[in-house]
Each structure stands twice: as C-alpha cells, then as structure tokens.
N, C-alpha and C positions, 0 to 999 in steps of 0.2 A: 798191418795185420797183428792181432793179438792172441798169440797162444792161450786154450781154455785156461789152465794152469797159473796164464798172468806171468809167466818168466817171461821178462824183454829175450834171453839169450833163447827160448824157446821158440819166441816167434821168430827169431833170426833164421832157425831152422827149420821151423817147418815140422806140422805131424801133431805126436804125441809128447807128453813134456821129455824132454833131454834128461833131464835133473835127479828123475826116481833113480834114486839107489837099489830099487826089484828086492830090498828085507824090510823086514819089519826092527825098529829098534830092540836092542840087544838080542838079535840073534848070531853073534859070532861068541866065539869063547874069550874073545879080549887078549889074544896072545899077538895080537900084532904091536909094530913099533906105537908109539903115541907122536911123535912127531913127523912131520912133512918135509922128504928130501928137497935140500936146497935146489937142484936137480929141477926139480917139480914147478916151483916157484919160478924157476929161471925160464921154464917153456911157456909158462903162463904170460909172463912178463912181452916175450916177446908175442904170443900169439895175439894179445892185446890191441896193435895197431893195427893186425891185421883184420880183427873184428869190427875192428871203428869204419874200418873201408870197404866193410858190408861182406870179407870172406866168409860164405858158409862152411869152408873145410876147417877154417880155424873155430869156428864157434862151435863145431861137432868135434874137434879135439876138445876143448875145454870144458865140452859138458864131460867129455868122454874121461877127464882127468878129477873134476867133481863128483864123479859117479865112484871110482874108483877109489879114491881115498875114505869117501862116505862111504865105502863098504868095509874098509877097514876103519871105522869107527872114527875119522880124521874129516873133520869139516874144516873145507878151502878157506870160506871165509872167517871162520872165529881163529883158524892158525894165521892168516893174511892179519887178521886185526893186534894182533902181540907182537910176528915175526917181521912180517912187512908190511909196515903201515902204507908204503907205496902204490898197492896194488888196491887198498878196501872200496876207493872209492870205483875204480873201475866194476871189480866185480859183485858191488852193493847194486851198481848200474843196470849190470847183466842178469846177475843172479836170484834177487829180492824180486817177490813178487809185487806187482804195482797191483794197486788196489782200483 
C-alpha cells in the first residue's frame, strides 16, 4: 500500500503522512541548537532493523523523531548526510518520496 504523500515510512504506517512537521517554513525564531544530538542518531540507528522487519512502533518513533527535529529547523536527512553517512541510504529509503 502506498501512502497519498508517497513516503515508503508512511505507508508502513498507515493514515495520514507521518512526516508534516504541522509549520510552515520559518516559523520559529531560530533559537534552537543547529545540530542533532548524537543521542538522536543512536535511537535512529537502532530503530532501523526494526523497520526493515515490518515494526510499525518503530516506524512511528522515527517519523515521530523526523517530525521533531524538523520543527526545530533540523532535517534528519541533510544532518544524516554530513554526520552519518551510515544512516542516508536507509532513511533516503524510508523518507524520500517515490515518484
């Protein structure tokens, strides 16, 4: 099944897209950090296998950790692509909408 949206991690879940952030670009004041606790990275890391083997609790953390950072102005995947390159092709997989 294909979420309208076209996020693969959407249709994992089910509904409405996972992924909206619920703002509109530049609506914060910019005062949050600019980088992504390693922290962050490390729950991604591991929620990953558990996506691959169809969990939908982990695939609803991970949008739920995407949602959050892209509200403080912090996209998962362009920090994943500089910090850890480990993780891009995974969540290019999940994240990127298929055409």
């Amino acid at each position: 099944m294909t979420a309208s949206c076209r996020h693969p991690l959407c249709a994992l879940i089910g509904g409405a897209c996972s992924l909206t952030a619920g703002r509109s670009r530049g609506c914060t004041p910019g005062v949050s950090e600019k980088t992504i606790a390693p922290a962050v990275f490390d729950e991604i890391r591991a929620l990953l296998p558990r996506i691959d083997a169809g969990d939908r609790a982990a695939a609803v953390r991970l949008a739920e950790l995407v949602r959050r950072e892209a509200r403080d102005d912090r996209s998962v995947l362009v920090h994943a692509r500089s910090d850890e390159p480990d993780l891009v092709s995974a969540l290019e997989r999940l994240c990127l909408r298929r055409s």
